[in-house]
SEMILUM-648827 format. One record per residue (C-alpha): residue number from 1; residue in one letter; x, y, z. Coordinates in nm, 2 decimals, padded with zeros to 4 digits. Layout:
residues N
{rec NUM; 'a'; {X; Y; Z}}
...
end
This chain:
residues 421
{rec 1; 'x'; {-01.02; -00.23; -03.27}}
{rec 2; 'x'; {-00.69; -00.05; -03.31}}
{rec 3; 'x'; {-00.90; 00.29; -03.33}}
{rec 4; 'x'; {-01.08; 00.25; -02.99}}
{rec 5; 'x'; {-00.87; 00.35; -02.68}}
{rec 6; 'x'; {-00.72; 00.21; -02.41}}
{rec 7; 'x'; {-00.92; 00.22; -02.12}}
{rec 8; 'x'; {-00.73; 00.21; -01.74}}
{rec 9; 'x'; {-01.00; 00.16; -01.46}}
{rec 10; 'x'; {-00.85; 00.34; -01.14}}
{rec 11; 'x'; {-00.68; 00.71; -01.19}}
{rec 12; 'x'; {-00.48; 00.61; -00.83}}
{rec 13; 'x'; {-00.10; 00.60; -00.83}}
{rec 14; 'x'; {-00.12; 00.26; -01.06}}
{rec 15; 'x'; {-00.33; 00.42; -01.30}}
{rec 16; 'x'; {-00.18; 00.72; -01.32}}
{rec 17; 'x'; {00.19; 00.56; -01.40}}
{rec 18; 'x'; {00.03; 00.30; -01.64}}
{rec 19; 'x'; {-00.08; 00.65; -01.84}}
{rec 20; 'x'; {00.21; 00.80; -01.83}}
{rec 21; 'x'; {00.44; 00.47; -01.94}}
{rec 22; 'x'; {00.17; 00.40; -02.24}}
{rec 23; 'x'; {00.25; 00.77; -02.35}}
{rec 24; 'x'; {00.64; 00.70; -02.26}}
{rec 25; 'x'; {00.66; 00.36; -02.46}}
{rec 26; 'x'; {00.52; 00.50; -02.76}}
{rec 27; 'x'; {00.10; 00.46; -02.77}}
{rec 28; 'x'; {-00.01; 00.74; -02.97}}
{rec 29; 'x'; {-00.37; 00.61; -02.98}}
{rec 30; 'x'; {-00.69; 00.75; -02.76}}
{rec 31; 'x'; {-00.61; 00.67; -02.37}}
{rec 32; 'x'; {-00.84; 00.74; -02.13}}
{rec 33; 'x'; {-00.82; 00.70; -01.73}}
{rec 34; 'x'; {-01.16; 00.64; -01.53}}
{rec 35; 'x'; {-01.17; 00.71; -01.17}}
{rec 36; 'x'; {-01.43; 00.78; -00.92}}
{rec 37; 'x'; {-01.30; 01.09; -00.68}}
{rec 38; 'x'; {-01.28; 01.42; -00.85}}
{rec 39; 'x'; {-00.88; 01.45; -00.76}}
{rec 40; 'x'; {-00.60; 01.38; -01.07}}
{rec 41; 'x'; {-00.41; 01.05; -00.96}}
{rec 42; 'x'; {-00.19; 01.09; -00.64}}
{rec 43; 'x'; {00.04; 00.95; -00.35}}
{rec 44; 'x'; {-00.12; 00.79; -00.11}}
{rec 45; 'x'; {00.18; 00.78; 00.13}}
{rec 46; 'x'; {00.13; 01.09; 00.24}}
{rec 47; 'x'; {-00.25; 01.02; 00.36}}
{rec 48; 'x'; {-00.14; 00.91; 00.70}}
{rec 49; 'x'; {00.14; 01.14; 00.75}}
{rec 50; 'x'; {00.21; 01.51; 00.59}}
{rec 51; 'x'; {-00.13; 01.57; 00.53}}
{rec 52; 'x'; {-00.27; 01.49; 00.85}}
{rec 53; 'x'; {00.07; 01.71; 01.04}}
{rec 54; 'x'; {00.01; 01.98; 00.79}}
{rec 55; 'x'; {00.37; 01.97; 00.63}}
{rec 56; 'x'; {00.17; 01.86; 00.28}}
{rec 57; 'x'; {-00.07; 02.03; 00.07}}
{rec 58; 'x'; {-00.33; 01.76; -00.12}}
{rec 59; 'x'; {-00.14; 01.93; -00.46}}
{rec 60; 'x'; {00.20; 01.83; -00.31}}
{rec 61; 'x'; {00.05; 01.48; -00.35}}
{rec 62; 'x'; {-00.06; 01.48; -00.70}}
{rec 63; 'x'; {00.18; 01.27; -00.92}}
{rec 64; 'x'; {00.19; 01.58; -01.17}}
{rec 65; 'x'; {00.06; 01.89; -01.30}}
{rec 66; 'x'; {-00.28; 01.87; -01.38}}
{rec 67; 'x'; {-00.16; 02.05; -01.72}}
{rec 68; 'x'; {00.07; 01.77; -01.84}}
{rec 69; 'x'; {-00.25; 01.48; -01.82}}
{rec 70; 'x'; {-00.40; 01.74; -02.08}}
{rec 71; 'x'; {-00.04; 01.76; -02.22}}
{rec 72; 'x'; {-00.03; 01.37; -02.32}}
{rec 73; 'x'; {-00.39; 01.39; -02.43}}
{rec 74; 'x'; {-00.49; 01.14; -02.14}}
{rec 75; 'x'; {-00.84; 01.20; -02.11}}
{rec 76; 'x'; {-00.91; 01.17; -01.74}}
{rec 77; 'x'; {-01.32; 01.06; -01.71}}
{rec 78; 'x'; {-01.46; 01.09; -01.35}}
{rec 79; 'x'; {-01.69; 00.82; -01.31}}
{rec 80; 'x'; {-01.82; 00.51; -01.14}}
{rec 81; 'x'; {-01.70; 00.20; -01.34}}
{rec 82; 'x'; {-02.02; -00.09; -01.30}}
{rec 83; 'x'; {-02.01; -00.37; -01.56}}
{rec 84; 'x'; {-01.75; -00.51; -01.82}}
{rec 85; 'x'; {-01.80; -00.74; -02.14}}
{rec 86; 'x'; {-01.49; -00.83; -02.20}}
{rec 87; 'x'; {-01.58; -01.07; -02.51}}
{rec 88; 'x'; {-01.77; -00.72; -02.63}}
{rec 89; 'x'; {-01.48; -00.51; -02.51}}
{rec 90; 'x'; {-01.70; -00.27; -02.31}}
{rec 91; 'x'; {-01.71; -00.09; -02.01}}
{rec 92; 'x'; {-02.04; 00.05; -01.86}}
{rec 93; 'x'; {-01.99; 00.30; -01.64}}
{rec 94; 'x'; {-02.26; 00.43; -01.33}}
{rec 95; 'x'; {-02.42; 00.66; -01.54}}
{rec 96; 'x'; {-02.50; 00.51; -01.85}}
{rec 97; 'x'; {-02.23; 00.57; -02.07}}
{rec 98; 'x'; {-02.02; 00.27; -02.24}}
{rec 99; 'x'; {-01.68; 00.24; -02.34}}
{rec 100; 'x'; {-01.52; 00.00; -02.61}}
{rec 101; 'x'; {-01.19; -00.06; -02.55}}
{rec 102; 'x'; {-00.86; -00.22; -02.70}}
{rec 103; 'x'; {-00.75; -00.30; -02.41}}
{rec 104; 'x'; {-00.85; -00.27; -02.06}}
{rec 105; 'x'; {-00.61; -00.23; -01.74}}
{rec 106; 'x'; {-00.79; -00.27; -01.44}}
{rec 107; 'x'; {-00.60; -00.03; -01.12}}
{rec 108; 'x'; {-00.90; -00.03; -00.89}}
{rec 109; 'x'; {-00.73; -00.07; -00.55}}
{rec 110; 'x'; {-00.92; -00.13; -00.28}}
{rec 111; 'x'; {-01.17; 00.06; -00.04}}
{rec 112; 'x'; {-01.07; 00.06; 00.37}}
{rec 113; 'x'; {-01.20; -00.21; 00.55}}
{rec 114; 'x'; {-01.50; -00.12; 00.75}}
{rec 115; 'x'; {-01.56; -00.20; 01.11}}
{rec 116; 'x'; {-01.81; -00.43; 01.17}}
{rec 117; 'x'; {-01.90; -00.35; 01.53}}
{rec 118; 'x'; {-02.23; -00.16; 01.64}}
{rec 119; 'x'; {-02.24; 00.21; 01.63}}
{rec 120; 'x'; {-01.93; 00.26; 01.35}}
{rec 121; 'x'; {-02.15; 00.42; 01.15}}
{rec 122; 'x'; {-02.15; 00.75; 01.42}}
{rec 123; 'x'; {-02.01; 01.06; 01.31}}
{rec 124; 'x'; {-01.66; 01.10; 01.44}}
{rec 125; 'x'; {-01.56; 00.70; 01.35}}
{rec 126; 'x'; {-01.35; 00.79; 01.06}}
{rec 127; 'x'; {-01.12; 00.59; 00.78}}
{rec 128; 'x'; {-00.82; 00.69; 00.61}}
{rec 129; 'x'; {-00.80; 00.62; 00.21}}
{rec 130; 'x'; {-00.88; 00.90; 00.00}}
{rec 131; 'x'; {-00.76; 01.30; 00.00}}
{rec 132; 'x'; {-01.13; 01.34; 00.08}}
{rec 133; 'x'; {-01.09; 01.14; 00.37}}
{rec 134; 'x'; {-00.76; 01.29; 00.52}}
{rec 135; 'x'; {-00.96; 01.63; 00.48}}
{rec 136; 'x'; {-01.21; 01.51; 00.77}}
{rec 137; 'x'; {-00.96; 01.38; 00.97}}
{rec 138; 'x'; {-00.67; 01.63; 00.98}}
{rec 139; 'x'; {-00.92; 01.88; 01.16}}
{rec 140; 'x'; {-00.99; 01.64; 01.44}}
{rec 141; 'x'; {-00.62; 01.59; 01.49}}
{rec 142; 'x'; {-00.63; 01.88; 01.71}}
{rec 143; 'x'; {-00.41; 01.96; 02.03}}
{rec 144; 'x'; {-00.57; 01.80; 02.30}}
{rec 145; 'x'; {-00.83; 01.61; 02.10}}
{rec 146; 'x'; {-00.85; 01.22; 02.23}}
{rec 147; 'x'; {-00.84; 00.97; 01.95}}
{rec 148; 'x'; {-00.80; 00.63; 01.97}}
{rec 149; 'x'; {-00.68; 00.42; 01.68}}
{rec 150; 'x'; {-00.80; 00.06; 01.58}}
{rec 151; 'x'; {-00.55; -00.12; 01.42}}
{rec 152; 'x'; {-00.18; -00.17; 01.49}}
{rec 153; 'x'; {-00.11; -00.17; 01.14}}
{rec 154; 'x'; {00.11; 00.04; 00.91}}
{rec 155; 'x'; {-00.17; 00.31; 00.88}}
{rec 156; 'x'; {-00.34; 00.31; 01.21}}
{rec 157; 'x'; {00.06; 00.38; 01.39}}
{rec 158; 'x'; {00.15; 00.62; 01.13}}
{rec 159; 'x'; {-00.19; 00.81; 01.20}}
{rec 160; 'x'; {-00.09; 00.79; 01.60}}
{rec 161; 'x'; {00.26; 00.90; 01.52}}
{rec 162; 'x'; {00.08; 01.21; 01.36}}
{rec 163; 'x'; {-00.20; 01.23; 01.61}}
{rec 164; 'x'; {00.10; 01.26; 01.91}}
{rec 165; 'x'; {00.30; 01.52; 01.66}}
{rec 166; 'x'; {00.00; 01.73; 01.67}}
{rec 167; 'x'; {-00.07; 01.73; 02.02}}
{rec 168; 'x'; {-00.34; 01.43; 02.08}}
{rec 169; 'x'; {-00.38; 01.19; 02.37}}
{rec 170; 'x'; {-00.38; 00.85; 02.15}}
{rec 171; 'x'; {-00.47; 00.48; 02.25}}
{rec 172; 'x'; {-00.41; 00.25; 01.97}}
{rec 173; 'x'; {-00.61; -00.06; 02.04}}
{rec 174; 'x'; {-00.51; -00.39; 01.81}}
{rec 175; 'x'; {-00.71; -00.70; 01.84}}
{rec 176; 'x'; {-00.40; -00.95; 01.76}}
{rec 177; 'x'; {-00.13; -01.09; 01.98}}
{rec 178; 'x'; {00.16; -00.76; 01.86}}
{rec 179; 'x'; {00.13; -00.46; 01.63}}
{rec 180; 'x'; {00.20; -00.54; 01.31}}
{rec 181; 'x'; {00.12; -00.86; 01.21}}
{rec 182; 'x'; {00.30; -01.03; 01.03}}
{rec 183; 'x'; {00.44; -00.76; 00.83}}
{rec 184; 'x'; {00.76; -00.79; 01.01}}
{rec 185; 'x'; {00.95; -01.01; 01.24}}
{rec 186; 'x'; {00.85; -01.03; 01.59}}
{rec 187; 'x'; {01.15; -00.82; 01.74}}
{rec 188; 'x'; {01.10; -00.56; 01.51}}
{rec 189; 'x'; {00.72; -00.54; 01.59}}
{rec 190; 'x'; {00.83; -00.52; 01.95}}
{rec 191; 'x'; {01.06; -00.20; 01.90}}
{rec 192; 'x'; {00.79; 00.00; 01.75}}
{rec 193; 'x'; {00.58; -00.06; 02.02}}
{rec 194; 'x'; {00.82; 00.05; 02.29}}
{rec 195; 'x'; {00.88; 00.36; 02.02}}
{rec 196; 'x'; {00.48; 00.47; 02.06}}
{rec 197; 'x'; {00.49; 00.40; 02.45}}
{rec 198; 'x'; {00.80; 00.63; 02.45}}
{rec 199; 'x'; {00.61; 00.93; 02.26}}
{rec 200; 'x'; {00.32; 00.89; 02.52}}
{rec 201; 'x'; {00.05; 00.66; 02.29}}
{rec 202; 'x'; {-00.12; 00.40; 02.50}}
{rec 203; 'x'; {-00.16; 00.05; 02.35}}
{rec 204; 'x'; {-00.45; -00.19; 02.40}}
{rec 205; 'x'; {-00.31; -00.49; 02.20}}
{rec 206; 'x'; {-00.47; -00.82; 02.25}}
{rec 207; 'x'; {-00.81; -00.66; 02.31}}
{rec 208; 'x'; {-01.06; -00.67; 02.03}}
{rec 209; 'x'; {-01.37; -00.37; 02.11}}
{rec 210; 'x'; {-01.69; -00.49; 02.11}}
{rec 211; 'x'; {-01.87; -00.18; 01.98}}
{rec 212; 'x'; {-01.95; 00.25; 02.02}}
{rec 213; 'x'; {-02.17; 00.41; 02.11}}
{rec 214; 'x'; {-02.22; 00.82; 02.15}}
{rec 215; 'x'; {-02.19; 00.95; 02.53}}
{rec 216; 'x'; {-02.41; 01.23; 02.74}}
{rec 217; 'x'; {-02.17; 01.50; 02.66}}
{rec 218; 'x'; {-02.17; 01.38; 02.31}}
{rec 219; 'x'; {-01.80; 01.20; 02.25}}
{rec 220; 'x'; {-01.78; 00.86; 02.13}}
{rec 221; 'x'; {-01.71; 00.57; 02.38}}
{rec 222; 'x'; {-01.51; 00.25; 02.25}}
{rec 223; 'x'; {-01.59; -00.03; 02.45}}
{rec 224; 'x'; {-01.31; -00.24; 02.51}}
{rec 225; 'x'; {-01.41; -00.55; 02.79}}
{rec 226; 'x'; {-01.55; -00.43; 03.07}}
{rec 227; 'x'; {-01.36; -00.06; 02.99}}
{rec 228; 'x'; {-01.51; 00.24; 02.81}}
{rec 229; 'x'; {-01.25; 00.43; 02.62}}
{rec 230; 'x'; {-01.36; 00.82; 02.56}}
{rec 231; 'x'; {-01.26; 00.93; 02.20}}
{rec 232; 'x'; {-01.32; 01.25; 02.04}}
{rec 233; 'x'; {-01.24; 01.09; 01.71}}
{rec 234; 'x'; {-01.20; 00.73; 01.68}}
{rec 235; 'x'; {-01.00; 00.59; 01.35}}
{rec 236; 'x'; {-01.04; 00.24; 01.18}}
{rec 237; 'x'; {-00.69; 00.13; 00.99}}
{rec 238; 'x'; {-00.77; -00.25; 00.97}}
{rec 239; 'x'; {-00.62; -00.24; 00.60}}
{rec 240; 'x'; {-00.84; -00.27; 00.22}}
{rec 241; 'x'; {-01.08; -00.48; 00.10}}
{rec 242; 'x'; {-00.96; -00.52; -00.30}}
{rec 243; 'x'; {-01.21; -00.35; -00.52}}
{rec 244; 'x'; {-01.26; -00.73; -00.73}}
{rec 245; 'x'; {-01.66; -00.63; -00.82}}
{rec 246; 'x'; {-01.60; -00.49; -01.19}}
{rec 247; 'x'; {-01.35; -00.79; -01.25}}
{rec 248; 'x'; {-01.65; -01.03; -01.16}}
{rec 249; 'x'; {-01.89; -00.85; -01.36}}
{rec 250; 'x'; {-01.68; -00.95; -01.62}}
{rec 251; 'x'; {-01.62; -01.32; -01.54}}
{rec 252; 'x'; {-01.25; -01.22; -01.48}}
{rec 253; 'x'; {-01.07; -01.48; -01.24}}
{rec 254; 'x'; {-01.10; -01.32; -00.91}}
{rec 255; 'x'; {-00.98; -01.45; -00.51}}
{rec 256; 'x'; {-01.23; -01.34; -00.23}}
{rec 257; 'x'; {-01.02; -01.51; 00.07}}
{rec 258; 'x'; {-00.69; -01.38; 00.20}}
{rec 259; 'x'; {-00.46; -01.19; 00.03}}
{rec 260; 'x'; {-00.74; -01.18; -00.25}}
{rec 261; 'x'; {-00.76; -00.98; -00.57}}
{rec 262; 'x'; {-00.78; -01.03; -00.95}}
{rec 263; 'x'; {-00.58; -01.25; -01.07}}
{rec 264; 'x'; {-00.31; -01.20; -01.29}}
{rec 265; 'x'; {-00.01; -01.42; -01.43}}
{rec 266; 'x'; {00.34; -01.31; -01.40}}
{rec 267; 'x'; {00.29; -01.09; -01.66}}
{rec 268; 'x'; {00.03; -00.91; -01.48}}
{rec 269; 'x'; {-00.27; -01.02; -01.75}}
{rec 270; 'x'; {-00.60; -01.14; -01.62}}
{rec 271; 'x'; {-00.78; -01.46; -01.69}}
{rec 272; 'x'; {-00.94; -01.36; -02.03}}
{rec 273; 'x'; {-00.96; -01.13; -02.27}}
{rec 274; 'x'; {-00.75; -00.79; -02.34}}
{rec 275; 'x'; {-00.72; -00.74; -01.95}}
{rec 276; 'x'; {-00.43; -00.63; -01.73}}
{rec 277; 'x'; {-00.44; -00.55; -01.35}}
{rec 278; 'x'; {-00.16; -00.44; -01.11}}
{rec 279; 'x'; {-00.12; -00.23; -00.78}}
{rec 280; 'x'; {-00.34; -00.28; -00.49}}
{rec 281; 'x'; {-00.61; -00.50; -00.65}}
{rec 282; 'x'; {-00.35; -00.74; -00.82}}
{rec 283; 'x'; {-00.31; -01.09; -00.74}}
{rec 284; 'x'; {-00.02; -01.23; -00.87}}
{rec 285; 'x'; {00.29; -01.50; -00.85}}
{rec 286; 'x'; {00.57; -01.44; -00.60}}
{rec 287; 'x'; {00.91; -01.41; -00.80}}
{rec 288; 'x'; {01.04; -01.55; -00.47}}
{rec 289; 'x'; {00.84; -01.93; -00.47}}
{rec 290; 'x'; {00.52; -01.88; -00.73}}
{rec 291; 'x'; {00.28; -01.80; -00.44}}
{rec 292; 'x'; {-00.01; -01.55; -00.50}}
{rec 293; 'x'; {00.05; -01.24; -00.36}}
{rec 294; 'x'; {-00.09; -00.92; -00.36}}
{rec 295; 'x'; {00.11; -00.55; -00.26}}
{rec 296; 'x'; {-00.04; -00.26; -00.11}}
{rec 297; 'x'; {00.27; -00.04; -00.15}}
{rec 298; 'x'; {00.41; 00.26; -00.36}}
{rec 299; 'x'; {00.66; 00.06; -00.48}}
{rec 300; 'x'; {00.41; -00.17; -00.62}}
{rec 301; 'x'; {00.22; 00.04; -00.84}}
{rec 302; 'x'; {00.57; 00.27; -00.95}}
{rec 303; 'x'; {00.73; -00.10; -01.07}}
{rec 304; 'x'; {00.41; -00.29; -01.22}}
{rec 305; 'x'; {00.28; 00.06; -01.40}}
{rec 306; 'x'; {00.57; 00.00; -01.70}}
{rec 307; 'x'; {00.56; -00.35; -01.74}}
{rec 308; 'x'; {00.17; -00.34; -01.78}}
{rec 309; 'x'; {00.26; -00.09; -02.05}}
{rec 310; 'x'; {00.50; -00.31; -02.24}}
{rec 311; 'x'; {00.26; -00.59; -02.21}}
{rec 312; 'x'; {-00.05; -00.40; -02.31}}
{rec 313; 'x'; {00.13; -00.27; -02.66}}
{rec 314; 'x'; {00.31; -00.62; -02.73}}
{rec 315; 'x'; {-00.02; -00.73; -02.72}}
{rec 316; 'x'; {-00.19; -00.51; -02.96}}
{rec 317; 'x'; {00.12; -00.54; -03.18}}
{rec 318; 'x'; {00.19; -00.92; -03.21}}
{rec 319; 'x'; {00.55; -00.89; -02.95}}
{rec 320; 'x'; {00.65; -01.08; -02.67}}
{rec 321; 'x'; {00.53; -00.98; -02.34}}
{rec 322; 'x'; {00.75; -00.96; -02.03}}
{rec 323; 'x'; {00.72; -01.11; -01.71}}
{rec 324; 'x'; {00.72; -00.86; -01.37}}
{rec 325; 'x'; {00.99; -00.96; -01.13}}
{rec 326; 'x'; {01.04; -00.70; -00.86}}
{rec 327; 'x'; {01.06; -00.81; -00.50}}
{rec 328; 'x'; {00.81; -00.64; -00.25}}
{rec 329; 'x'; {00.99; -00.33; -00.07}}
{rec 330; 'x'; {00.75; -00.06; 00.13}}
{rec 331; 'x'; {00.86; 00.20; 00.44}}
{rec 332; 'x'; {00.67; 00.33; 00.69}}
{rec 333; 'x'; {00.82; 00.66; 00.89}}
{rec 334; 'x'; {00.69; 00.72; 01.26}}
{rec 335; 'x'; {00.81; 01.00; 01.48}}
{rec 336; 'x'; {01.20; 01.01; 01.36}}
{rec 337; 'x'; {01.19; 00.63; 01.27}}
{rec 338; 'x'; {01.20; 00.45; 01.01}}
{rec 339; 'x'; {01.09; 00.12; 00.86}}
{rec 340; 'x'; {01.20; -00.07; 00.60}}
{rec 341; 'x'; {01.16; -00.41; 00.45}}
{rec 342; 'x'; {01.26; -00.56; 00.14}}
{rec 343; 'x'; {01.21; -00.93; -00.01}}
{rec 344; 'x'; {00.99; -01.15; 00.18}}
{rec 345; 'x'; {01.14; -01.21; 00.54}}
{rec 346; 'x'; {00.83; -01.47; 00.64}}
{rec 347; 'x'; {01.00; -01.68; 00.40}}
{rec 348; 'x'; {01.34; -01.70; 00.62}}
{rec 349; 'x'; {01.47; -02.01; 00.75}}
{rec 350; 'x'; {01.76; -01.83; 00.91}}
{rec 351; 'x'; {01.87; -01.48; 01.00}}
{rec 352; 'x'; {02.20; -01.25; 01.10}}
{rec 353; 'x'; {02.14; -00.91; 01.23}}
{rec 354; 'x'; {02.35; -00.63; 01.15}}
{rec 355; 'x'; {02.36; -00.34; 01.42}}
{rec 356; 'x'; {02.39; 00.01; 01.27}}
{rec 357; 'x'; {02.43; 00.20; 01.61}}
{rec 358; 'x'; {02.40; 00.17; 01.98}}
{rec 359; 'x'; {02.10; 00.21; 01.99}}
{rec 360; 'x'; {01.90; -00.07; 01.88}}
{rec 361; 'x'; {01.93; 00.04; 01.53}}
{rec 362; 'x'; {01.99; -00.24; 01.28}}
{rec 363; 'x'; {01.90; -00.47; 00.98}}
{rec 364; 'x'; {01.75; -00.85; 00.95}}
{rec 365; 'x'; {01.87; -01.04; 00.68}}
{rec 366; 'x'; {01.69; -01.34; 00.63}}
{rec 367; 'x'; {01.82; -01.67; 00.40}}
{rec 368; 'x'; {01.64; -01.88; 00.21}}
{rec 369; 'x'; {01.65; -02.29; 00.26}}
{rec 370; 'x'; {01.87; -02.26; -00.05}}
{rec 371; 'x'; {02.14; -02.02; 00.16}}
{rec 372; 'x'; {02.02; -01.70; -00.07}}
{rec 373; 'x'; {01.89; -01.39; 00.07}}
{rec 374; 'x'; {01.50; -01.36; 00.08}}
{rec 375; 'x'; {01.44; -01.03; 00.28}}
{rec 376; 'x'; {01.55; -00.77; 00.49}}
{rec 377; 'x'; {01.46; -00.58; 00.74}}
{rec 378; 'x'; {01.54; -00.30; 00.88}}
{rec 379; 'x'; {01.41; -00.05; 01.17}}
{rec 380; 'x'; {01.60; 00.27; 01.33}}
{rec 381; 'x'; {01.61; 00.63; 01.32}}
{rec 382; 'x'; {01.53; 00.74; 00.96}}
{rec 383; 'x'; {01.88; 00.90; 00.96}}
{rec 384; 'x'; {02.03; 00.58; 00.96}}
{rec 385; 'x'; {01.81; 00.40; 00.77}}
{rec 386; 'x'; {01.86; 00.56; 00.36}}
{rec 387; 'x'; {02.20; 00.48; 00.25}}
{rec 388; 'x'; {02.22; 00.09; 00.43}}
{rec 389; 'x'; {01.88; 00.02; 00.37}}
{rec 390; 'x'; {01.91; 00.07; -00.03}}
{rec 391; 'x'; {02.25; -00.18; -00.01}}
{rec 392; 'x'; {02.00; -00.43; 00.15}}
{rec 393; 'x'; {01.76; -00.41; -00.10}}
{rec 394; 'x'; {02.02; -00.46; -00.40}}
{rec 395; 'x'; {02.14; -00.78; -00.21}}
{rec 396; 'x'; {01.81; -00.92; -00.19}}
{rec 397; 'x'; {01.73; -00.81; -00.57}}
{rec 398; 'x'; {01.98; -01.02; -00.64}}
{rec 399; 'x'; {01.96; -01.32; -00.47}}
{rec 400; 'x'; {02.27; -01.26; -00.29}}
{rec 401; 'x'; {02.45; -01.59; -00.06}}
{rec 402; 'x'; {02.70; -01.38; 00.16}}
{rec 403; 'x'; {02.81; -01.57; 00.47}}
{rec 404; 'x'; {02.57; -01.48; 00.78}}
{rec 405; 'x'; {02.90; -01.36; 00.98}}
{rec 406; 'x'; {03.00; -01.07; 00.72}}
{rec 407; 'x'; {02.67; -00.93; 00.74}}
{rec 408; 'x'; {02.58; -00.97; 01.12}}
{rec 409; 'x'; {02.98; -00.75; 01.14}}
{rec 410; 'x'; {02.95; -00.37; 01.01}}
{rec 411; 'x'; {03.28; -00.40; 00.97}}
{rec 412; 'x'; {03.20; -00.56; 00.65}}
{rec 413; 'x'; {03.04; -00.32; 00.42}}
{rec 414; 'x'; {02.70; -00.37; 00.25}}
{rec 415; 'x'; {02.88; -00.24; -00.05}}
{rec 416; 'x'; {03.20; -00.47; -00.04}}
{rec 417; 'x'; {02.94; -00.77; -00.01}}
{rec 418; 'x'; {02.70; -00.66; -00.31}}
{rec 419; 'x'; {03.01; -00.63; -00.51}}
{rec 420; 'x'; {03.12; -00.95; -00.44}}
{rec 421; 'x'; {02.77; -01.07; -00.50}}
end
């Protein structure tokens, strides 16, 4: 067994990092990384934002050289992953060819969420995911080009905020009661939205579309109640569907309703077998309370990459495994803004807001029943936001208690209070 590789489904961000930690921690053994698009593993990030403005190149976004995969003798495979037997410790991929494994790591992600409306299947209703995808759509983000947005998500208002830079008329329409969700607080979701009104986008929120279909002059028509919306381009950001189908093949434990995913114990192993799974597709305990959870976020797949490693290799050599304990933390950057949040603010019973500036600009703390700090969250312009924002997270890492009053005052600094923490 010890001669057959180590086999990471998913040559993403996760993937990618999981390879490069194995290497790091000491595997010297056969590694390969399967993935489907023809692209070495990259940042997704940038999907929604530099690519689509034209301030990134697609190799900007790769995590490395192409050289150094080579380099570390990671064999990248490109390749449709179909069946697994675990108890046989093979992988079948689309084509035919099977691979035994020592251990498997399962970074599949997930695929965008299509919409389920007639006439999204018309050329011009596009999704954002994959560099191939952000090819089709930065050329439709033309000056003057209409495009309306469904989804008041992180994606769909980060493509708007991108749309608007490049000179777009842009309707964002959202089918729920605020943008957002429940991604962050209420207030916070409500300063965004004035943000996008300010920069000219239009928003539809608390109108659901009820299908498209192509017009005379050949543009696409989003029909939203009794209105027809004219869109050159229309874009669907109503998040990922976790790519769970190889994990079932396999028997694996797997969650189909909300937040969904393979499921994975805190040390990020699957139900049976020699299986790991993090990023996107991962479904795994809260450190917060013990509730599943699953992350779509950079931060995710950077943290969960080496502790899959360690796991992996104390498996295969007899050691103790490690549990993952990071706290969720993600950003989103529209027009000069920035968005933060750290923790888990939803589990909040109270909060104290800290202003940064005049101008709205400030931080959400949220407590615990138990008078500890569960989240944060903070919104301004992305000036502000670095330096206070990493102080935040620190105190949230570590379960900080700091009275309510000495972080709602800035004349209390976030430093003074995580060194007293």
């Amino acid at each position: 067994m010890m001669s057959d590789p180590i086999v990471i489904v998913g040559a993403g961000q996760a993937g990618g990092r999981t390879a490069q930690a194995l290497r790091a921690q000491g595997w010297d053994g056969p590694l390969l990384l399967v993935g489907d698009e023809p692209a070495a593993p990259y940042e997704r990030p940038p999907l929604s934002k530099g690519l689509l403005t034209g301030a990134q190149s697609p190799a900007q976004c790769a995590l490395r050289p192409d050289a150094d995969w080579s380099a570390d003798r990671i064999e990248r495979i490109q390749g449709l992953a179909r069946g697994l037997d675990v108890a046989g410790r093979t992988l079948t991929l689309a084509d035919g060819r099977s691979l035994r494994f020592a251990a498997l790591v399962l970074a599949t992600g997930g695929r965008a969420r299509p919409l389920a409306l007639p006439g999204a299947e018309l050329d011009g209703v596009c999704t954002l995911r994959t560099l191939a995808d952000a090819a089709v759509l930065a050329p439709r983000l033309r000056p003057g080009a209409r495009i309306v947005v469904i989804g008041g998500g992180f994606i769909g208002l980060e493509v708007a905020a991108s749309a608007r830079e490049r000179g777009c008329t842009v309707t964002v329409v959202e089918a729920g009661p605020r943008l957002l969700g429940r991604a962050v607080p209420a207030d916070v979701a409500q300063q965004v939205a004035d943000l996008h009104r300010a920069h000219g986008v239009e928003l539809c929120i608390g109108q659901a579309p009820s299908g498209i279909v192509r017009a005379a002059d050949g543009t696409l028509q989003l029909r939203l109640g009794e209105r027809l919306i004219a869109a050159d381009s229309l874009v669907v950001g109503i998040g990922i569907a976790p790519d769970v189908a190889l994990a079932r093949s396999g028997g694996l434990a797997v969650r189909d309703e909300a937040p969904g995913g393979v499921i994975v114990d805190a040390g990020l192993r699957a139900s049976a077998g020699p299986v790991w799974a993090l990023g996107d597709v991962a479904l795994f305990p809260s450190p917060l309370n013990g509730w599943p959870q699953r992350q779509e976020t950079w931060h995710n797949a950077e943290t969960q990459a080496p502790v899959v490693a360690h796991n992996v290799l104390a498996a295969l050599r007899g050691a103790a495994a490690q549990d993952w304990v990071g706290l969720p933390w993600f950003w989103s950057d529209q027009y000069d803004h920035q968005l933060q949040v750290a923790g888990e603010p939803a589990l909040g019973v109270r909060e104290a807001l800290r202003p940064l500036d005049a101008s709205g600009a400030a931080i959400r703390f949220h407590f615990g029943a138990d008078g500890r700090l569960v989240g944060a969250a903070g919104y301004g312009p992305a000036s502000l936001m670095g330096r206070e924002m990493k102080l935040a997270r620190m105190l949230v890492e570590r379960r900080a208690a700091p009275e309510a009053a000495a972080l709602a005052d800035p004349a209390h600094k976030l430093k003074a209070l995580l060194a007293a923490a």
